[in-house]
C-alpha positions in Angstrom: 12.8 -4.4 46.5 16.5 -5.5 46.7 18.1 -6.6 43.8 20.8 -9.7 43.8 23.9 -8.6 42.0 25.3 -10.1 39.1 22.4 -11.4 37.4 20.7 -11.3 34.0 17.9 -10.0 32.6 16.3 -13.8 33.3 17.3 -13.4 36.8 15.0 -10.7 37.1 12.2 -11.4 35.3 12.3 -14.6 38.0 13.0 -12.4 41.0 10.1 -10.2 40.2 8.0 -12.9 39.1 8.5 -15.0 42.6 8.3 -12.2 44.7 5.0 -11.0 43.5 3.4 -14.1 43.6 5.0 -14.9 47.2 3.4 -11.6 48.4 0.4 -12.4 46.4 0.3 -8.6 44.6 -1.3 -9.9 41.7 -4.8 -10.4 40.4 -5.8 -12.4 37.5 -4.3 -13.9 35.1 -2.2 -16.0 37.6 0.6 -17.2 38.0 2.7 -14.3 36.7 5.4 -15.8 35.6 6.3 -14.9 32.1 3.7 -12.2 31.5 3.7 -8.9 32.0 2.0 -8.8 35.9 -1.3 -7.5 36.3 -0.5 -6.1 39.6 -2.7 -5.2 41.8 -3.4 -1.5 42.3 -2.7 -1.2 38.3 -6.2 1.1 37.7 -4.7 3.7 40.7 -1.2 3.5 38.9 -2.9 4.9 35.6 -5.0 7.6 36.7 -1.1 9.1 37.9 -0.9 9.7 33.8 -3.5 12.6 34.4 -0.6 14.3 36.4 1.6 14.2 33.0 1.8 17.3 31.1 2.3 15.4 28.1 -0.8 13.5 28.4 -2.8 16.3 28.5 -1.1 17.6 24.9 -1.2 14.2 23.8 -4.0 13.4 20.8 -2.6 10.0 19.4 -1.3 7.6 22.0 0.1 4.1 21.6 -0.8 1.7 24.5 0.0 -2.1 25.0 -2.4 -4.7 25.0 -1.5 -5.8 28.9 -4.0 -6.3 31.3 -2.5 -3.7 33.5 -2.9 -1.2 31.0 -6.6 -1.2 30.4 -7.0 1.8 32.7 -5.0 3.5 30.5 -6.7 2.9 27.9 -9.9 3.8 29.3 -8.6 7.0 29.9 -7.1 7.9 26.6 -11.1 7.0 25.5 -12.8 9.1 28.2 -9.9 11.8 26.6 -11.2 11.5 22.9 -7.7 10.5 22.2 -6.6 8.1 19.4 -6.1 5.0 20.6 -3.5 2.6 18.9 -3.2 -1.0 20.0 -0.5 -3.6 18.6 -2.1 -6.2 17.1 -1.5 -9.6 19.4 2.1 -11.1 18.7 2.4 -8.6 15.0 0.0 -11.6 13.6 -2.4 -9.6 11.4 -0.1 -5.9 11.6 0.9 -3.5 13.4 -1.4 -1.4 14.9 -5.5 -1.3 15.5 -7.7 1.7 16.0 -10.0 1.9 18.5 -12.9 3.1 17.5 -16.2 3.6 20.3 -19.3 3.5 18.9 -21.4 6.8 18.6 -22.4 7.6 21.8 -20.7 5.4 23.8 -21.5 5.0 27.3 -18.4 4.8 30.1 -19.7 1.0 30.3 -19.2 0.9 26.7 -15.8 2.5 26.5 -14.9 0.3 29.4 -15.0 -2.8 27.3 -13.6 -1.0 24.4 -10.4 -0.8 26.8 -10.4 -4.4 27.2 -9.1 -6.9 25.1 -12.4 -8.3 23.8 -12.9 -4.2 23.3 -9.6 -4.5 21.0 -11.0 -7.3 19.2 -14.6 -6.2 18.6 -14.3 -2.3 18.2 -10.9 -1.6 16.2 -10.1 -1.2 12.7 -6.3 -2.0 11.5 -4.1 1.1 10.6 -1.8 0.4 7.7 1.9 0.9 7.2 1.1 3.6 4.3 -1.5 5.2 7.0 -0.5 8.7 8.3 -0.1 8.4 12.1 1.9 10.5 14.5 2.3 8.6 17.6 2.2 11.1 20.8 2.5 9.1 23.3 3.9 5.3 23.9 2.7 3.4 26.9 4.6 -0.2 27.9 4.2 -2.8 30.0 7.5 -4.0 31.9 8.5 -6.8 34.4 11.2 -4.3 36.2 12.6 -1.0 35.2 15.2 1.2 36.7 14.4 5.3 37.9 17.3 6.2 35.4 14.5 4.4 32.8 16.4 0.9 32.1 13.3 -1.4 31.1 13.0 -5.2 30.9 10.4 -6.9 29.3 9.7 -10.4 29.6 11.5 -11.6 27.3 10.0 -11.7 23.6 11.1 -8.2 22.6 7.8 -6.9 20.6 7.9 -3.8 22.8 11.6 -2.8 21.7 10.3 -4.3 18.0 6.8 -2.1 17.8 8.9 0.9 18.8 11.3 -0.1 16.1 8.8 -0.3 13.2 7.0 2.9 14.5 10.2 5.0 13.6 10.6 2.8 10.6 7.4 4.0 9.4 8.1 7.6 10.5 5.3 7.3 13.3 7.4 8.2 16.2 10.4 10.4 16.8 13.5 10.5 19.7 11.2 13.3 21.3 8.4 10.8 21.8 8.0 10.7 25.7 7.7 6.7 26.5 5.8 5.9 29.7 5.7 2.5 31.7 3.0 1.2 34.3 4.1 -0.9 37.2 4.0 -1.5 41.0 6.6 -0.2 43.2 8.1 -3.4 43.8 9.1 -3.8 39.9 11.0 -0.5 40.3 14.6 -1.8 41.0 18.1 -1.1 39.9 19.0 -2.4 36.6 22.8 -2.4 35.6 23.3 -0.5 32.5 25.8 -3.3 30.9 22.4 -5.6 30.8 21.0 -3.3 28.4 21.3 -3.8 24.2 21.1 -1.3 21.0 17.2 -2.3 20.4 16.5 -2.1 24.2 13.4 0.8 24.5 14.0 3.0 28.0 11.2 5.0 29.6 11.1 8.5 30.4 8.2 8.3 33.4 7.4 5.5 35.6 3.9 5.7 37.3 3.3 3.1 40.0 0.4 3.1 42.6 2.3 5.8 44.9 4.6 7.7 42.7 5.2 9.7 39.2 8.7 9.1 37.9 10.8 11.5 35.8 13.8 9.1 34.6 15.6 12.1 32.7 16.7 9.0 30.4 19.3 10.3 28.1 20.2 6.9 27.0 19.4 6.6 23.0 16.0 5.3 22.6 16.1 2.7 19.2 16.0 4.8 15.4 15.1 1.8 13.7 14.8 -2.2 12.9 18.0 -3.9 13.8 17.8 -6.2 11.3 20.9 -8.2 12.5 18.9 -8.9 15.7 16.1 -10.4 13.6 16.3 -14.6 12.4 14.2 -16.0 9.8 11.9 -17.4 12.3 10.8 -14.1 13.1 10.3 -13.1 10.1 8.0 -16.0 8.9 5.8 -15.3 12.0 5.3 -11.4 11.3 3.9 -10.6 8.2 4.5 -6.5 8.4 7.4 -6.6 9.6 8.4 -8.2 5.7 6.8 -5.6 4.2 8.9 -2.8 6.3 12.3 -5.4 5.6 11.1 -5.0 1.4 10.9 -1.5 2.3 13.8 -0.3 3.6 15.7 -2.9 1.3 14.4 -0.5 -1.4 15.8 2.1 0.1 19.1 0.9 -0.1 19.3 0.1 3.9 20.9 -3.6 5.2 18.3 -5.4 6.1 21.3 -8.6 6.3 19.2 -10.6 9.0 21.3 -12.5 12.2 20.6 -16.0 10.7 20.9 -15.0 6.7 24.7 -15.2 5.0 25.5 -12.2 3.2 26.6 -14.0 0.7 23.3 -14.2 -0.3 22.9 -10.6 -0.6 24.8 -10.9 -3.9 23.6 -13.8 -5.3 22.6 -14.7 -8.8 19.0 -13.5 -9.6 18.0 -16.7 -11.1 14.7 -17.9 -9.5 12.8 -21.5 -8.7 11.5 -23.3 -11.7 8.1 -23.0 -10.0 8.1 -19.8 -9.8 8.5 -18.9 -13.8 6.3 -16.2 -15.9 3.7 -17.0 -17.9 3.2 -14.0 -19.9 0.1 -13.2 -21.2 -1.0 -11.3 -24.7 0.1 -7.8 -25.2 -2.9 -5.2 -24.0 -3.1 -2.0 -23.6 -0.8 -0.7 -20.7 -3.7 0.4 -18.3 -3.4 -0.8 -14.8 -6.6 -3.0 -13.9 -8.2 -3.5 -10.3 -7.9 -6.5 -8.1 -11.4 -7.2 -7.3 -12.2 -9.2 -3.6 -13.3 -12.5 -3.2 -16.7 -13.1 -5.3 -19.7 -15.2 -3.9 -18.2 -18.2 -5.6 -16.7 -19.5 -2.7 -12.6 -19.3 -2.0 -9.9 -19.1 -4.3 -6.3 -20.3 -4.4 -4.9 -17.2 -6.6 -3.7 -14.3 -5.3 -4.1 -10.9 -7.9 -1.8 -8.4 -7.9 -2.4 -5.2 -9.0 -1.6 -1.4 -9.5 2.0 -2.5 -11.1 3.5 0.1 -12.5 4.3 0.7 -16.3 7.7 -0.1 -15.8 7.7 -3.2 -13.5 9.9 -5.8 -14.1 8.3 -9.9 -13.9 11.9 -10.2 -11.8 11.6 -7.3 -9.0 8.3 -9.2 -8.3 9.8 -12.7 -8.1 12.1 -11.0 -5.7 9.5 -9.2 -3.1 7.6 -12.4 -3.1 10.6 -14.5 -2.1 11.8 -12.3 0.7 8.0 -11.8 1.9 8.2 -15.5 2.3 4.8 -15.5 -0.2 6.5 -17.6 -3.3 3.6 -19.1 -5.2 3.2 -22.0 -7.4 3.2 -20.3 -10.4 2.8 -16.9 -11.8 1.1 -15.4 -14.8 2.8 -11.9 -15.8 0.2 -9.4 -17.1 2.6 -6.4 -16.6 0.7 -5.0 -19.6 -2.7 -4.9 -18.1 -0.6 -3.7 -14.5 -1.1 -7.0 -12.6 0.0 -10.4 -12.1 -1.8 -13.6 -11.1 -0.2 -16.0 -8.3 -1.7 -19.5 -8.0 -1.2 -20.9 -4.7 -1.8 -24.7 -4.1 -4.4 -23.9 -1.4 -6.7 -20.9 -0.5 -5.3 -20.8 3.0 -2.1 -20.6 1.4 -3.5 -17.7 -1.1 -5.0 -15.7 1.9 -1.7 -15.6 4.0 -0.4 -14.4 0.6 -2.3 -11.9 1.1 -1.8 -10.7 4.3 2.0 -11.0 4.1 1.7 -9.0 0.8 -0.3 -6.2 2.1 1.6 -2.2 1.6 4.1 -3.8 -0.7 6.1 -0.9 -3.5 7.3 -1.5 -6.4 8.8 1.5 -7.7 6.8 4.6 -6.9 3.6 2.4 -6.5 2.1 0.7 -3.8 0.4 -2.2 -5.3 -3.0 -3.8 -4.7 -3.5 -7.2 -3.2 -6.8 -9.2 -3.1 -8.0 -12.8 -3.8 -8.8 -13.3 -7.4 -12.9 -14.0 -8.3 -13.6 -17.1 -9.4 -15.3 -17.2 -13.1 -18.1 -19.4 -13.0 -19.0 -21.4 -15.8 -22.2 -19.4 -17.5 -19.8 -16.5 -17.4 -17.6 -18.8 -20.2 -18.1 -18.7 -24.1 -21.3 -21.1 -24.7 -22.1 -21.5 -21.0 -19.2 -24.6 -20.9 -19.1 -26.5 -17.6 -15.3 -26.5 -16.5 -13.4 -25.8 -13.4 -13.5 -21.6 -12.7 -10.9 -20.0 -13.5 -9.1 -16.8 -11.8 -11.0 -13.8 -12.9 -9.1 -10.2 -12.4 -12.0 -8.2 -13.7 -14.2 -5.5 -11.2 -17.2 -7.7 -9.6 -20.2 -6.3 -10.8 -23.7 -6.9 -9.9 -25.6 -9.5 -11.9 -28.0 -8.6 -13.5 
């Protein structure tokens, strides 16, 4: 397929997009037009992966959710390979694990390769989990044989490779592969392409195997200049990698944030003040889950460590985007209480929360158990209070 000169990445996205719908080399979902096409001939074009040495050596394989994809990830199943899947739009995390029931039929493991399959067979894979990725499979709109790759345009490809070698899950050795029909292979200028763009190293179509010989820099990391506020409200995990590498002494400066703020005075919201409780014995106490007595608007955080400051919390909760109400301080005891206003508001705490460090420690996160009144001195009736204490079974 010719390509027009001096256009942008936009320009084609929208050549691509018209010209497979013109030539109707689509199948459903239709139109194509701002999705990654699900062209037709996509099952043929993954099969080619069998022809790829490093499929064969491969034992943990990232593949995106995209329709035109699912035959890879069949395959990667039929393999006994460990299948990763991005979680839709970074919502809940990074990655699931799909996991086939016991003796699973090909039937079986074909809708495990589906998206319903993604949804009803997978189990999320935290940030502190050990994976080694072998293999990364993207979807693209167009890509170039020298391996230039566009997207269509909301960047969580170049951002899930990102995090990956944040988290130490990937490497620059890691071979990337893209799936796509012949007509999306077409000359991409070089100048079009940015720091946090991720090139390919094979190309399969319906006809060919493609060795790009990329020696283009794939990303080593977050660009955290490239990344607004906006973003960061909308993806949990990557706050929790931002807290991270903050820790580490990176700069995690975002595009729309002044640095200016970087340096400013650690005085916090009026809201969000300690309330420290009596002096205990400096054991760290578990944050149970939810109890049976129904939803609860305060978050407990546990596992703090000994020396944990009420003020490097304050901190990790404001740049998670998770600042509650108020806060209760039991750094004795190795936890803290946050009261949000609502439980919706609690449980997003929680997920935004999730694989947070202080210090040496990872800490525990769970909604708190309600206390219910017969648990209180005398049997009072009174609204329940937040209750850090192990669930146990009554008895």
């Amino acid at each position: 397929m010719e390509r027009r000169t001096g256009v942008s990445k936009q320009d084609i996205r929208e050549q691509i997009w018209d010209y497979m719908e013109s030539r109707n080399l689509a199948d459903f979902p239709r139109p194509v037009h701002h999705r990654i096409p699900n062209f037709k001939g996509s099952y043929l074009a993954c099969q080619n992966v069998r022809d790829l040495e490093v499929f064969a050596r491969t034992r943990e394989v990232k593949v995106d959710p995209d329709k035109p994809l699912e035959g890879i990830r069949l395959l990667a199943l039929q393999s006994k390979k460990t299948l990763l899947v991005p979680t839709p739009r970074l919502r809940t995390g990074l990655f699931n694990k799909i996991t086939p029931p016991p003796g699973a039929t090909k039937d079986v493991l074909r809708k495990c390769a589906t998206s319903q399959g993604v949804r009803n067979y997978s189990t999320p894979v935290g940030l502190d989990s050990r994976v080694l990725v072998d293999l990364v499979v993207v979807g693209s709109v167009a890509v170039s044989e020298k391996g230039w790759r566009i997207g269509k345009g909301e960047g969580y490809a170049d951002l899930e490779y990102a995090m990956m070698v944040s988290m130490g899950a990937v490497g620059p050795e890691t071979p990337v592969v893209t799936i796509v029909h012949d007509c999306q292979v077409i000359d991409i200028p070089e100048a079009l392409l940015e720091d946090h763009d991720l090139t390919v190293d094979y190309i399969l179509t319906p006809t060919r195997v493609i060795a790009t010989g990329c020696e283009r820099p794939k990303p080593t990391g977050i660009l955290w200049s490239k990344i607004s506020w906006e973003v960061m409200g909308k993806i949990p995990v990557l706050q929790s990698l931002r807290h991270r590498e903050k820790q580490a002494g990176k700069d995690v400066t975002l595009r729309d944030e002044p640095r200016r703020l970087l340096g400013a005075s650690s005085q916090q919201p009026a809201h969000l003040s300690a309330v420290r409780g009596p002096r205990d014995p400096p054991l760290p106490e578990p944050c149970p889950a939810q109890g049976e007595d129904g939803p609860t608007g305060t978050v407990c955080v546990g596992n703090l460590p000994r020396d944990a400051r009420v003020s490097e919390l304050k901190r990790a909760l404001r740049e998670l985007g998770a600042v509650p109400q108020r806060l209760t301080w039991q750094g004795p005891r190795g936890r803290a209480l946050l009261h949000y206003q609502a439980p919706a508001s609690a449980q997003q705490a929680v997920s935004r929360l999730q694989g947070l460090r202080l210090g040496a420690a990872t800490v525990t996160v769970a909604l708190a158990r309600r206390q219910r009144a017969s648990d209180l001195p005398g049997g009072r009736v009174q609204e329940p209070q937040a209750d850090c204490r192990p669930a146990v079974a009554d008895l």
